[in-house]
C-alpha positions as CSV (number, residue, x, y, z in Angstrom):
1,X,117.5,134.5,90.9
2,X,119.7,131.2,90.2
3,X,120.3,130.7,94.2
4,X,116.2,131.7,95.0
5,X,115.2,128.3,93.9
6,X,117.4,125.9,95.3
7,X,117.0,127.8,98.4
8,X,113.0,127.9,97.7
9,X,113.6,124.0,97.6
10,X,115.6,123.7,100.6
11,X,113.0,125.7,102.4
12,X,110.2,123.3,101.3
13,X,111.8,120.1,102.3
14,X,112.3,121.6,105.6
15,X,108.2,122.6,105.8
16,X,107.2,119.2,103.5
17,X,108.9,116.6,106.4
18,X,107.4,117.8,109.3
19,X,104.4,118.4,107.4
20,X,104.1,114.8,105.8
21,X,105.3,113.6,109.5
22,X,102.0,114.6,110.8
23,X,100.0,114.6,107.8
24,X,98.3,111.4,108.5
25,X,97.2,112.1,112.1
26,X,94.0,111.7,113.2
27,X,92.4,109.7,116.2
28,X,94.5,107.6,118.0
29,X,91.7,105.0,117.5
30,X,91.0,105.5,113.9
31,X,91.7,102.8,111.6
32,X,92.1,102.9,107.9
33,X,90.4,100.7,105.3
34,X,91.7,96.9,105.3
35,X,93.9,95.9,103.1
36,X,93.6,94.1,99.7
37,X,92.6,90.4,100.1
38,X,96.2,88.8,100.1
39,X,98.2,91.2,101.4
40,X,99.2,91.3,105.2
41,X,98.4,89.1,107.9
42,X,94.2,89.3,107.2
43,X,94.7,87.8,104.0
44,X,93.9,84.2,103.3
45,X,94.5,82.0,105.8
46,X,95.3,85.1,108.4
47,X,93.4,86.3,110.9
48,X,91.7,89.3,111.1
49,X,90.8,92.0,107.7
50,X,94.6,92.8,106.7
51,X,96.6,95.3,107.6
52,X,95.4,98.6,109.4
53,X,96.4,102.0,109.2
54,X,97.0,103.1,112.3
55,X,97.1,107.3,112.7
56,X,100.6,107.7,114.5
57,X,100.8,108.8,118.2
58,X,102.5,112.3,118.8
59,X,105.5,110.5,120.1
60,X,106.4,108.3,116.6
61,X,105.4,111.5,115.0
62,X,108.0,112.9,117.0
63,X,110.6,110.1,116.5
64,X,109.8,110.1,113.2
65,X,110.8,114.1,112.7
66,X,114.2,113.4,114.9
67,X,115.2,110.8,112.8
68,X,114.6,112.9,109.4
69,X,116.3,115.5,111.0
70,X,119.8,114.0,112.0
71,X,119.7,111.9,108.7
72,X,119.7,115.3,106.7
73,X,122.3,117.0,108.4
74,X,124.7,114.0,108.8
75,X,124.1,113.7,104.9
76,X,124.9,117.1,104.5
77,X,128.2,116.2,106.4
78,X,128.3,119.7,108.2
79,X,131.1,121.8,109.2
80,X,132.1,123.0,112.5
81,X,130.8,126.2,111.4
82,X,128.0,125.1,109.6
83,X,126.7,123.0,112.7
84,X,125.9,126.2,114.3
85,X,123.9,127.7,111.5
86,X,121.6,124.3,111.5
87,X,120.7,125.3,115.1
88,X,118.3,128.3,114.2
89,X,117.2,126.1,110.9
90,X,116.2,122.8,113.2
91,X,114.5,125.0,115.8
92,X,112.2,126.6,113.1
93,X,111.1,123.4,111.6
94,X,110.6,122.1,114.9
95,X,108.4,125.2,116.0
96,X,106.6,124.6,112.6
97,X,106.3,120.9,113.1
98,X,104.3,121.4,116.4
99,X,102.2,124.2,114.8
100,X,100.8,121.9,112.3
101,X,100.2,119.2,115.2
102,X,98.7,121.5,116.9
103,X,96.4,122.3,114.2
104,X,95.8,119.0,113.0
105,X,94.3,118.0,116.3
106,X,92.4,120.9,116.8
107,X,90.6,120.0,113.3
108,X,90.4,116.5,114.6
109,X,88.3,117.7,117.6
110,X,86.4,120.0,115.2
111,X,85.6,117.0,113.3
112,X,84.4,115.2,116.3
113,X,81.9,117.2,117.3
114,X,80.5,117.7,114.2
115,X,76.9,115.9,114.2
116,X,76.3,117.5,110.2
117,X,78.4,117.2,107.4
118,X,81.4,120.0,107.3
119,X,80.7,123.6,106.5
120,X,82.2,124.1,103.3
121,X,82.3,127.9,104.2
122,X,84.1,127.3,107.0
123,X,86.3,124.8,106.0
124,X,87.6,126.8,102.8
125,X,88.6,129.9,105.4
126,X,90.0,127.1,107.5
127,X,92.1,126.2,104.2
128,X,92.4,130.1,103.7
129,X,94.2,130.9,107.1
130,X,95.8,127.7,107.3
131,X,97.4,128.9,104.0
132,X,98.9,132.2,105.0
133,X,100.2,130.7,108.1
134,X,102.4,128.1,105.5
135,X,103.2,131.1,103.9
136,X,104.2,132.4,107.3
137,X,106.4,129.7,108.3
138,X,108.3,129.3,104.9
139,X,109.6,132.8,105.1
140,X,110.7,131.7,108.6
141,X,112.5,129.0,107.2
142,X,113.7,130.8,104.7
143,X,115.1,133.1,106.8
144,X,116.4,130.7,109.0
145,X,118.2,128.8,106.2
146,X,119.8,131.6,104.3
147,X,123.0,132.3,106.4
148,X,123.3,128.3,106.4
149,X,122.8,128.0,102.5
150,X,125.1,130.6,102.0
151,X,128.4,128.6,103.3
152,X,126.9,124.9,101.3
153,X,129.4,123.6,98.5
154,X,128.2,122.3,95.8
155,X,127.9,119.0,96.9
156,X,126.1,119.8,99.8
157,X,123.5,121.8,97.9
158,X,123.4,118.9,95.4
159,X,122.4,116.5,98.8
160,X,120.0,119.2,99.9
161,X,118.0,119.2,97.0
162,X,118.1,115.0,97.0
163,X,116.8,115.6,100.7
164,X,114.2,117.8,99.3
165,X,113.2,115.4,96.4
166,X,112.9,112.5,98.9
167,X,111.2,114.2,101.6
168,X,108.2,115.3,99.1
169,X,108.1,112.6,96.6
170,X,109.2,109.2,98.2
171,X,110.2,109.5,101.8
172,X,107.1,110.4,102.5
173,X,105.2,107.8,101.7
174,X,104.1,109.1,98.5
175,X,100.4,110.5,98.5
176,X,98.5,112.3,96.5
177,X,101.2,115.1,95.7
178,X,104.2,112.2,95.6
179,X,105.5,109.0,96.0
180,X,106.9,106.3,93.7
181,X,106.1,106.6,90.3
182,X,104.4,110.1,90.7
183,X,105.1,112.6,87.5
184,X,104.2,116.0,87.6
């Protein structure tokens, strides 16, 4: 039971970056709410209402996952044989990445052609299926990750669960289940 958590961990950082990645998508024209009176380039004496959130195009979001990608395996400072058990682990958080894109834009075009508010029936077995298929991919991971977990040290588990910790708290940006200064 000792090694099911850390790996439980491991397996959640590698579902919680891509997930966070493309958490914030929505229209490529959408804009956020302006920023605080101040702040940015809107604020006093700028022009414009402050600083926009953009939703990021599919190919930052895919920049985005590379980069989070190499910068946890080169902190995990692989060996030769440990390269070739990330393979199997980067392919399934790739695969999963893309899912959730996927998804994310077909609720985007749900939303769209809504002229009513949502239906709440529908949306909680949306929420429902979108659920099991989570499940679904963190057994995938899971899978994937075990042989690789199996040969860490120490050290590199210790860096695995920093990984983790950053990916769903901080490096993320924070949000409602993170970020700095979050507890609980």
């Amino acid at each position: 039971m000792k090694t099911s958590l850390p790996l439980l961990l491991a397996g959640a950082l590698l579902v919680a970056v891509p997930a966070g990645l493309t958490l914030a998508q929505s229209s490529p024209d959408a804009k956020g709410p302006p920023a605080a009176e101040g702040r940015g380039p809107g604020g006093p004496g700028g022009e414009g209402r402050g600083w926009r959130r953009e939703a990021p195009s599919p190919e930052m979001i895919q920049r985005r996952l590379d980069g989070r990608l190499a910068g946890a395996k080169a902190a995990l400072r692989l060996t030769p044989q440990q390269e070739g058990l990330w393979a199997p682990v980067e392919k399934v958080v790739r695969e999963n990445a893309a899912e959730r894109m996927a998804f994310r834009e077909q609720m985007r075009a749900e939303r769209q052609q809504q002229s009513a508010g949502p239906d709440i029936m529908a949306m909680l077995d949306r929420i429902s299926e979108r659920m099991s298929a989570r499940a679904t991919d963190v057994k995938q991971l899971a899978d994937a990750l075990r042989p690789l977990y199996a040969t860490l040290s120490d050290d590199q588990k210790q860096v695995l669960r920093y990984e983790l910790r950053h990916a769903m708290m901080g490096g993320m940006g924070g949000g409602r289940h993170g970020g700095p200064g979050h507890r609980g």
